[in-house]
C-alpha positions, 0 to 999 in steps of 0.5 A: 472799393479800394481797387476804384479809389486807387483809380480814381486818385490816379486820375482826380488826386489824393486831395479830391480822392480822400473825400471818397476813400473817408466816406467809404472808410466810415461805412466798411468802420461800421460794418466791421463792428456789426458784421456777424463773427463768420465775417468778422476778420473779413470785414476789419480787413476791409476797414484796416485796408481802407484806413491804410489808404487813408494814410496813402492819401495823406501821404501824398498830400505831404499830410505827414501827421495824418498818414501816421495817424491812419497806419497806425489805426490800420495796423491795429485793425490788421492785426484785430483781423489777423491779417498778417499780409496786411500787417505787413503791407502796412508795416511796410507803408510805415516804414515809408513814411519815417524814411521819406520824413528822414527818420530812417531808424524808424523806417528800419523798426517798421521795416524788421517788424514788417520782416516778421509779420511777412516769414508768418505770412510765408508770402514771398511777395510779403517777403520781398516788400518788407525787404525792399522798405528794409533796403532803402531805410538802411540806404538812407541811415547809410548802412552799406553792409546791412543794405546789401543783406536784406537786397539779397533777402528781396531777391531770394523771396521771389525765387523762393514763390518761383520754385515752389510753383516749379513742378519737382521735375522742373529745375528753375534757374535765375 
């Protein structure tokens, strides 16, 4: 569902997409609170990343109030699911949002919390997003020092997934 709506605010926009993404927002709500306890953590995964949506989709609609009212909804229901990479993810999209609104510190909060959740996760991709958030809040509260610790922090992650994938007898050089 989510890959489609992506789609199709590519092509119609976020003012005719949340239409959409509200309908299907709703049903994936509904079938998170009535989906057995084997499915559970999945479906409010599906509703968390949904409603993380909702708040993109806002946020492009400079809807600013509305984008921080659905992260916040999705980072609760991550967290419900204990999907800590989709924690993260929106941590990272909140950290957006208070940097683009010229409250970097806050995008620095959201930014180091995002940090944590992304070590947890052990995803060196969630590593090097939550680190790239982290670079631009501190690029704008004009932290030069701090910056240039969490760019190599976002560096580091990908060459970290690069040579655990590399077989032992493989030497991996960047």
């Amino acid at each position: 569902m989510v890959d489609s709506l992506r789609r199709q605010d590519n092509v119609l926009g976020p003012q005719f997409t949340l239409y959409s993404a509200a309908g299907h927002q709703e049903l994936a709500q509904r079938l998170a609170k009535a989906a057995p306890e084997f499915f559970k953590q999945r479906a409010i995964s599906v509703h968390a990343s949904l409603t993380q949506f909702m708040g993109w989709l806002c946020f492009n609609l400079d809807n600013y109030h509305g984008a921080q009212y659905y992260y916040g909804q999705a980072r609760s229901a991550a967290h419900d699911a204990e999907n800590v990479e989709l924690a993260t993810y929106i941590l990272c999209s909140m950290s957006t949002l208070a940097t683009w609104q010229g409250k970097p510190r806050i995008g620095i909060d959201h930014a180091a919390a995002a940090a944590v959740w992304a070590e947890e996760s052990r995803s060196p991709l969630a590593q090097a997003y939550a680190a790239e958030v982290a670079v631009k809040a501190y690029v704008a509260d004009d932290q030069p020092d701090r910056f240039r610790e969490r760019l190599d922090a976002e560096y580091a992650a990908p060459a970290s997934r690069a040579a655990r994938r590399a077989p032992r007898s493989v030497v991996v050089l960047f």
